[in-house]
Biopython code that builds the backbone (N, CA, C, O; Angstrom):
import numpy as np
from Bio.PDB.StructureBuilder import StructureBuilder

atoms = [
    (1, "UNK", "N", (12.323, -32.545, 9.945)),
    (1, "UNK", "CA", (11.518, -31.465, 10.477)),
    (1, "UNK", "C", (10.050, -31.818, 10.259)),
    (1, "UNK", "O", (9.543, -32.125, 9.180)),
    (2, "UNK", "N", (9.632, -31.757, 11.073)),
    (2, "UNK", "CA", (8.020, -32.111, 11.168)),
    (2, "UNK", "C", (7.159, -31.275, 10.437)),
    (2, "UNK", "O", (7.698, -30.230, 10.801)),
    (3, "UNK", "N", (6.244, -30.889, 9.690)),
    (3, "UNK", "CA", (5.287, -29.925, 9.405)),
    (3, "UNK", "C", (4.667, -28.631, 10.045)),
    (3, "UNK", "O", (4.424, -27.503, 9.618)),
    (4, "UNK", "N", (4.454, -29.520, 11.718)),
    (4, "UNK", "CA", (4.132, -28.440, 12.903)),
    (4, "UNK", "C", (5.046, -27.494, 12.799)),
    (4, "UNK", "O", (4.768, -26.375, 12.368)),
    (5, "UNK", "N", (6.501, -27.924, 13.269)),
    (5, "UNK", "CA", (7.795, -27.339, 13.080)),
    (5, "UNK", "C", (7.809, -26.457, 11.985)),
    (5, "UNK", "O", (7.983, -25.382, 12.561)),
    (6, "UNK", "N", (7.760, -26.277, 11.124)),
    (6, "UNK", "CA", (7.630, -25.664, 9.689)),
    (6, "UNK", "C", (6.612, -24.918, 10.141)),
    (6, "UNK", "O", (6.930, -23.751, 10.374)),
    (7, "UNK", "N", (5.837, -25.117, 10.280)),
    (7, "UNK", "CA", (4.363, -24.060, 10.089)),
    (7, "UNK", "C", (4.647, -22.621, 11.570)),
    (7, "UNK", "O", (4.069, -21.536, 11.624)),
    (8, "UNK", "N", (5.530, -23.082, 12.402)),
    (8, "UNK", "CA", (6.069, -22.419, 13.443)),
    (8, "UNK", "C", (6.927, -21.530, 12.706)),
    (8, "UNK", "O", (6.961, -20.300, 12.738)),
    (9, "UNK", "N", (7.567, -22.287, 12.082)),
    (9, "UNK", "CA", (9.082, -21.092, 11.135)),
    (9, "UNK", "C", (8.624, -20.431, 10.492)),
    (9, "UNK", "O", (8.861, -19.234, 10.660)),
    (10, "UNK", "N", (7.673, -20.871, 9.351)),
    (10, "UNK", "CA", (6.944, -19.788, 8.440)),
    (10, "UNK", "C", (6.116, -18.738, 9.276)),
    (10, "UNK", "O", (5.793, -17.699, 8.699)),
    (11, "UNK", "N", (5.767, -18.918, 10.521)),
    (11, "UNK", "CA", (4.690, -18.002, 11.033)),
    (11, "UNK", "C", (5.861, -16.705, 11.773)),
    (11, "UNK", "O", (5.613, -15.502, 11.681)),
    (12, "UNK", "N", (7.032, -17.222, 12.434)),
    (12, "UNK", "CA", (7.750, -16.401, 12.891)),
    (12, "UNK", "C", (8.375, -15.903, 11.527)),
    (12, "UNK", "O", (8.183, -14.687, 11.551)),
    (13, "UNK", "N", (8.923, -16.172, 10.535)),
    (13, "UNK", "CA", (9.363, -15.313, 9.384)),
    (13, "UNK", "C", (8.593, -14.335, 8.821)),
    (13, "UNK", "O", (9.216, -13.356, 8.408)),
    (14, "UNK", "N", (6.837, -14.337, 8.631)),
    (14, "UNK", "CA", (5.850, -13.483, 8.443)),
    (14, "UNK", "C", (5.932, -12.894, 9.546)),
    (14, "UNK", "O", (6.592, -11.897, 9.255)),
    (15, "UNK", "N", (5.600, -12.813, 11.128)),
    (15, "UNK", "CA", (5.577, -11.874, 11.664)),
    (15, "UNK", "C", (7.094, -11.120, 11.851)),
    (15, "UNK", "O", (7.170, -10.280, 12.748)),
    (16, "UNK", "N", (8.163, -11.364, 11.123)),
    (16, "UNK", "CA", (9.160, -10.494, 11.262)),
    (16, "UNK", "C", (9.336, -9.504, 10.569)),
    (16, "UNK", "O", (10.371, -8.843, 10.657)),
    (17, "UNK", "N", (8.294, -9.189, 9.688)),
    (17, "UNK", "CA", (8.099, -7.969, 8.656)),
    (17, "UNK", "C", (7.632, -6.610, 9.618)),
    (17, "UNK", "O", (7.689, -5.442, 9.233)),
    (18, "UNK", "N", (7.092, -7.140, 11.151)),
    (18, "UNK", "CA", (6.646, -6.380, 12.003)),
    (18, "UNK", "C", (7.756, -5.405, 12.369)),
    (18, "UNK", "O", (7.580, -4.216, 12.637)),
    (19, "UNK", "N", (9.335, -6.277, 12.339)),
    (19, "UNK", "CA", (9.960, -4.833, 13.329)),
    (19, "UNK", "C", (10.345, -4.030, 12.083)),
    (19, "UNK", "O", (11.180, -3.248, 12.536)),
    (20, "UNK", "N", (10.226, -3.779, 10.827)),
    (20, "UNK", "CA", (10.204, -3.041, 9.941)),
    (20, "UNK", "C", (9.274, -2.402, 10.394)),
    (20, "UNK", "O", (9.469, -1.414, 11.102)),
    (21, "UNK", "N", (8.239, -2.779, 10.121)),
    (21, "UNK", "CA", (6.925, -1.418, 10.697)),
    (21, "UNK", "C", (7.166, -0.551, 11.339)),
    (21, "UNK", "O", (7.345, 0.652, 11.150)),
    (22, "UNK", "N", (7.178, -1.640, 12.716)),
    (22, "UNK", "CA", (7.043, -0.791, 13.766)),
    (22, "UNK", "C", (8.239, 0.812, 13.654)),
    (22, "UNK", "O", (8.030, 1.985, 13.965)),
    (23, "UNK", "N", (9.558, 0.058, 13.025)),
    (23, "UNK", "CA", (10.475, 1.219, 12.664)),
    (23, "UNK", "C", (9.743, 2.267, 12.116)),
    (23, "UNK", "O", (9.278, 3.256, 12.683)),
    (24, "UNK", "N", (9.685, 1.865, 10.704)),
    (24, "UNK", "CA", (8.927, 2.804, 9.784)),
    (24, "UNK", "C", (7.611, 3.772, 10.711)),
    (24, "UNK", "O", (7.725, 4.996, 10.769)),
    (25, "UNK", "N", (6.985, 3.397, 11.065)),
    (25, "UNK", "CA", (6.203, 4.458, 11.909)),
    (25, "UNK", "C", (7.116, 5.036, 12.866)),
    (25, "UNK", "O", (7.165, 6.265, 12.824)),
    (26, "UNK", "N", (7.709, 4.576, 13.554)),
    (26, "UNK", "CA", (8.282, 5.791, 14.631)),
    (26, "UNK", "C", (9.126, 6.334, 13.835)),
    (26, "UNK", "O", (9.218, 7.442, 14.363)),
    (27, "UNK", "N", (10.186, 6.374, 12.459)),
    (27, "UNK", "CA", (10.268, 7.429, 11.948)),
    (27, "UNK", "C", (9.186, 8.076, 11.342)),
    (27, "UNK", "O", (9.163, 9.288, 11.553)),
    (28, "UNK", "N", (8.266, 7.617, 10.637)),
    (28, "UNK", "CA", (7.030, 8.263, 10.520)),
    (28, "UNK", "C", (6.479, 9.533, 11.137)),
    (28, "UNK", "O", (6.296, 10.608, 10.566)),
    (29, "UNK", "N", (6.229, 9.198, 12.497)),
    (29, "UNK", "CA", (6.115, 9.734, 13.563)),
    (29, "UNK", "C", (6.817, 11.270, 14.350)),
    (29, "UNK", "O", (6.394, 12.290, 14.894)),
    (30, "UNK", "N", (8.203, 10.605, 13.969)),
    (30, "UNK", "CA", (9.099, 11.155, 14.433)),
    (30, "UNK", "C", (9.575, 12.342, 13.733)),
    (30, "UNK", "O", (10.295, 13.259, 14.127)),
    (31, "UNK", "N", (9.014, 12.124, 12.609)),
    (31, "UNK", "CA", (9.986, 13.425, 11.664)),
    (31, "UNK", "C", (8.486, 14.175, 11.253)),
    (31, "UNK", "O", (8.631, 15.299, 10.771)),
    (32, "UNK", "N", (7.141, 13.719, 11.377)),
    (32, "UNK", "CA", (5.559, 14.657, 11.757)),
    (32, "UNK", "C", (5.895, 15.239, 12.961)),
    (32, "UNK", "O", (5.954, 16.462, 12.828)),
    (33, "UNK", "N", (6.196, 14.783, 14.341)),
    (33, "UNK", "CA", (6.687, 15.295, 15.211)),
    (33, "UNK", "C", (7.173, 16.753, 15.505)),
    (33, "UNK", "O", (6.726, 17.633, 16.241)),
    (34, "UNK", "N", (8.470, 16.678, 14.495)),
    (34, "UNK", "CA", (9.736, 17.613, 14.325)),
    (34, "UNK", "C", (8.911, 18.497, 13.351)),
    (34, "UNK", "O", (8.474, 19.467, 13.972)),
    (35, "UNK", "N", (8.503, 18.507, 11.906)),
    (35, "UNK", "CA", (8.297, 19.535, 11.474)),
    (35, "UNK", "C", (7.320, 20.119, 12.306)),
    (35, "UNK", "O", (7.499, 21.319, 12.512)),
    (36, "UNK", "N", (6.462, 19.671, 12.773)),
    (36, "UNK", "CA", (5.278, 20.370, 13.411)),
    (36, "UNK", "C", (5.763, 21.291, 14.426)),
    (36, "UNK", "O", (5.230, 22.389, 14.588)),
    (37, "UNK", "N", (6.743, 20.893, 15.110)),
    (37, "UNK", "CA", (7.326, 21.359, 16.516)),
    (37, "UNK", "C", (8.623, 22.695, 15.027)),
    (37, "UNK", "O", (9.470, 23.325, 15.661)),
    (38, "UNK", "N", (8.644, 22.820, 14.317)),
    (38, "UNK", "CA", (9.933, 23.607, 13.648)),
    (38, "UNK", "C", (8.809, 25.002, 12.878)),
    (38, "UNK", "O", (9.132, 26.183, 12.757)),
    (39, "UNK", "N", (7.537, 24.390, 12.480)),
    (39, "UNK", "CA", (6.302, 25.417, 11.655)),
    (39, "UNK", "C", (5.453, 24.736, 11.604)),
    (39, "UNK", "O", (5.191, 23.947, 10.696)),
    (40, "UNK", "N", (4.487, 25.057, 13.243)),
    (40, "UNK", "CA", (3.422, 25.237, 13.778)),
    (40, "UNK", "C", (1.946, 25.027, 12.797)),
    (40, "UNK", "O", (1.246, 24.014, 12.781)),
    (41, "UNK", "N", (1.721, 26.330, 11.991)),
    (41, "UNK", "CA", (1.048, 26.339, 10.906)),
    (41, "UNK", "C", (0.680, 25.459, 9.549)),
    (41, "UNK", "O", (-0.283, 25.513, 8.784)),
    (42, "UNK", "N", (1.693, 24.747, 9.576)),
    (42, "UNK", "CA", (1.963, 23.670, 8.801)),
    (42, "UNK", "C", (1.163, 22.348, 9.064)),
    (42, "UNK", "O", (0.746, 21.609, 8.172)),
    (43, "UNK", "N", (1.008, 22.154, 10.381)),
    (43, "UNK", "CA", (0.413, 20.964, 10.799)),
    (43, "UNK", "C", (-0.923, 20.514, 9.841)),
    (43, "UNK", "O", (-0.926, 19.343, 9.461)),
    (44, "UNK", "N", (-2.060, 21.390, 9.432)),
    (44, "UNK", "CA", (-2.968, 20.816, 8.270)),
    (44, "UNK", "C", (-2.607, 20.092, 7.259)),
    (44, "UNK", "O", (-3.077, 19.030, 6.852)),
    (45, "UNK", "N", (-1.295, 21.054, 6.674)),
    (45, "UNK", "CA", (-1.003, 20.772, 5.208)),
    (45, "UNK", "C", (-0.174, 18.970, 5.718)),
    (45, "UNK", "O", (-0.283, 17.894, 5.131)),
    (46, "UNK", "N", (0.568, 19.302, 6.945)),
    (46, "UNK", "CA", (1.007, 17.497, 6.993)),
    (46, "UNK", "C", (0.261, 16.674, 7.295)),
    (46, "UNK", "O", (0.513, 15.585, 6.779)),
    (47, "UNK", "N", (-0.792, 16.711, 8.084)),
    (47, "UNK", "CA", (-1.860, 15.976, 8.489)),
    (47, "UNK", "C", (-2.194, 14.778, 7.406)),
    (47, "UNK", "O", (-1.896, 13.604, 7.626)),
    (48, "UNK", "N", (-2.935, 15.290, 6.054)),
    (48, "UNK", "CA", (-3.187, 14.333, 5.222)),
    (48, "UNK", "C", (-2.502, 13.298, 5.456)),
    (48, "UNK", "O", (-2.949, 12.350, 6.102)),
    (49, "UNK", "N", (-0.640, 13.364, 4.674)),
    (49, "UNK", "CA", (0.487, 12.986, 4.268)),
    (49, "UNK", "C", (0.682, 12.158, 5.458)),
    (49, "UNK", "O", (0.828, 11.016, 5.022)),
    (50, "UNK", "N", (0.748, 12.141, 6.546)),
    (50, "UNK", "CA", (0.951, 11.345, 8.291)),
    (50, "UNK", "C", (-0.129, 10.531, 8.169)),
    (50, "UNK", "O", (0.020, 9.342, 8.454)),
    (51, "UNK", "N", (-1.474, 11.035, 7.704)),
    (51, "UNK", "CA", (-2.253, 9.816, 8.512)),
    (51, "UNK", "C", (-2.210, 8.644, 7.306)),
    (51, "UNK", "O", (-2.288, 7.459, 7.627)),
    (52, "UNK", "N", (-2.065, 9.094, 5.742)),
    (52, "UNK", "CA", (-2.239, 8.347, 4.590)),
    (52, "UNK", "C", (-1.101, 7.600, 4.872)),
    (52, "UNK", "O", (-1.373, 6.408, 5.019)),
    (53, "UNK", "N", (0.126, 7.882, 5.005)),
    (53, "UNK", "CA", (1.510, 7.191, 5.448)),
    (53, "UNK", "C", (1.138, 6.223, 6.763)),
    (53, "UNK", "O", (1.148, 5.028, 6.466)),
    (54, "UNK", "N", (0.808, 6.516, 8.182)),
    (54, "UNK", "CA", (0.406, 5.859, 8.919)),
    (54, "UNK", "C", (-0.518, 4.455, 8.315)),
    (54, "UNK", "O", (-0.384, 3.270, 8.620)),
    (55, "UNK", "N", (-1.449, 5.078, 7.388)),
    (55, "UNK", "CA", (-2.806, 3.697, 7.276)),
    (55, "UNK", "C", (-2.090, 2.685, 6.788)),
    (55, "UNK", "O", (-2.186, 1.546, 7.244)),
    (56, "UNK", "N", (-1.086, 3.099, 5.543)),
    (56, "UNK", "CA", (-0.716, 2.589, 4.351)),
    (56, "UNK", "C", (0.325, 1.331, 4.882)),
    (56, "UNK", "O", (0.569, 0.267, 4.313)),
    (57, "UNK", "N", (0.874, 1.884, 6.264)),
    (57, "UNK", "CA", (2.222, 1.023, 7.083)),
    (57, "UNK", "C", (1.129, 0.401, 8.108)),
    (57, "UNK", "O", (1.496, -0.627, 8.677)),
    (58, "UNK", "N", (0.203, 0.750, 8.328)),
    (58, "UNK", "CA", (-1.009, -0.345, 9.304)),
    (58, "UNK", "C", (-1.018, -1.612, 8.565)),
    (58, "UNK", "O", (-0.519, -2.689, 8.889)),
    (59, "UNK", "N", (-1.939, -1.157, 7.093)),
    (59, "UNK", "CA", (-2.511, -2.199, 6.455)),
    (59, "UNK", "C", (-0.998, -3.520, 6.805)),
    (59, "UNK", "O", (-0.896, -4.565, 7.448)),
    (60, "UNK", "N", (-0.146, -2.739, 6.015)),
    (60, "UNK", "CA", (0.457, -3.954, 5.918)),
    (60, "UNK", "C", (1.012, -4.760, 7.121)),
    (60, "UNK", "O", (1.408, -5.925, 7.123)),
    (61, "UNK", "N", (0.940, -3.734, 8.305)),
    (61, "UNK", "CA", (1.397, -5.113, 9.199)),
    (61, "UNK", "C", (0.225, -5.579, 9.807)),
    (61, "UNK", "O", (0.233, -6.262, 10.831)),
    (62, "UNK", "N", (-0.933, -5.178, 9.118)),
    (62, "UNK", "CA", (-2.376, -6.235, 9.589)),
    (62, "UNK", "C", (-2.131, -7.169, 8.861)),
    (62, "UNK", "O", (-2.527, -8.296, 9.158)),
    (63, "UNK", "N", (-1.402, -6.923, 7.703)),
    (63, "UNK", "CA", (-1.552, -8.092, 6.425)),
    (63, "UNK", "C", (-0.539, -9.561, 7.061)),
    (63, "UNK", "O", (-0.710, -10.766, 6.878)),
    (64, "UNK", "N", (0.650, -8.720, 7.941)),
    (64, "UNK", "CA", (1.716, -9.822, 7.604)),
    (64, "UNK", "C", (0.826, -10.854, 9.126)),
    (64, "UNK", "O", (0.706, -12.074, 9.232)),
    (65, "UNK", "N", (0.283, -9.571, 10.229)),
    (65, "UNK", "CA", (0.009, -10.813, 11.111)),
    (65, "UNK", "C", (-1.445, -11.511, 10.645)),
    (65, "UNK", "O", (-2.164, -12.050, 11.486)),
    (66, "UNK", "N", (-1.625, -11.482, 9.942)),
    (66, "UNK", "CA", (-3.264, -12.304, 8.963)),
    (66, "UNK", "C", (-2.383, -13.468, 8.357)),
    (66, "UNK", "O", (-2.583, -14.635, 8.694)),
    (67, "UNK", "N", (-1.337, -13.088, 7.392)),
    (67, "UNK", "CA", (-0.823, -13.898, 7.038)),
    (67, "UNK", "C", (-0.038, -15.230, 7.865)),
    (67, "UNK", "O", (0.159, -16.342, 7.375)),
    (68, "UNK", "N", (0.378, -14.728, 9.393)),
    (68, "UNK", "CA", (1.006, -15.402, 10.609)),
    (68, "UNK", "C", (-0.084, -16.470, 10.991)),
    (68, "UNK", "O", (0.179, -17.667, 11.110)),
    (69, "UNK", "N", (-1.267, -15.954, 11.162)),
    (69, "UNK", "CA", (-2.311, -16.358, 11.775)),
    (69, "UNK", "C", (-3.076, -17.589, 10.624)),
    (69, "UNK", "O", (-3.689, -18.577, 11.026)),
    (70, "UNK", "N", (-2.896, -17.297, 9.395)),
    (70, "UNK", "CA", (-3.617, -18.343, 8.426)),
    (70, "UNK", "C", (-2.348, -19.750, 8.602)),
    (70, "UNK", "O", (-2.609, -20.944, 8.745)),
    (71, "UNK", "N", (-1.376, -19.287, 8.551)),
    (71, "UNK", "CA", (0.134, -20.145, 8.586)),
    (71, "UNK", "C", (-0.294, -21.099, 10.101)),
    (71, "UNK", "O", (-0.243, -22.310, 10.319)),
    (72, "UNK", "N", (-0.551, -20.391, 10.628)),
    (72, "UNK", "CA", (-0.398, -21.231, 11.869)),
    (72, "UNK", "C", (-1.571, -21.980, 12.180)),
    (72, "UNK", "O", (-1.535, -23.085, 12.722)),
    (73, "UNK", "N", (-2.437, -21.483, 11.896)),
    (73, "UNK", "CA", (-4.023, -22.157, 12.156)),
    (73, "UNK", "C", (-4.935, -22.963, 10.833)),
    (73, "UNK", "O", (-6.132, -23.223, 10.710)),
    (74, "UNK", "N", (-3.886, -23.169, 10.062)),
    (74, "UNK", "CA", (-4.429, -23.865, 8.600)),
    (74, "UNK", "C", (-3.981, -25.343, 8.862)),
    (74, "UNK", "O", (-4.194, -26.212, 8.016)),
]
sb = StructureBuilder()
sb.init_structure("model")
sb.init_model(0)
sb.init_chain("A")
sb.init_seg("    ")
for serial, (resi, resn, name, xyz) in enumerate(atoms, 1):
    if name == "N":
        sb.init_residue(resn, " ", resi, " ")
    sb.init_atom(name, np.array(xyz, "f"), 0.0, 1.0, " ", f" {name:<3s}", serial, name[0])
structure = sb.get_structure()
């Protein structure tokens, strides 16, 4: 196996932390969604909790494709 080859595998194994994410937010999403749509009034008090949850599942899949991108271009 060549190095190039390798540096291809490691970059697709880091960006596969992505379809976790992407999951994790659309349940994320999905269940902010539902309570909001079940008690209306509520939406402030979840707000915080959604967007801190949202950033917290960003960062890291900025992290894994940073990490894709150093793998492949080093």
């Amino acid at each position: 196996m060549t190095p190039e080859a390798a540096r291809f595998i490691a970059a697709a194994v880091a960006v596969f932390s992505l379809y976790g994410i992407g999951t994790s937010m659309g349940n994320l999403f999905s269940a902010w969604i539902s309570s909001v749509a079940r008690n209306p009034e509520a939406d402030e008090k979840i707000k915080f909790a959604g967007m801190l949850g949202f950033a917290i599942t960003e960062s890291i899949a900025l992290c894994a494709l940073l990490v894709s991108i150093l793998i492949l271009f080093k």
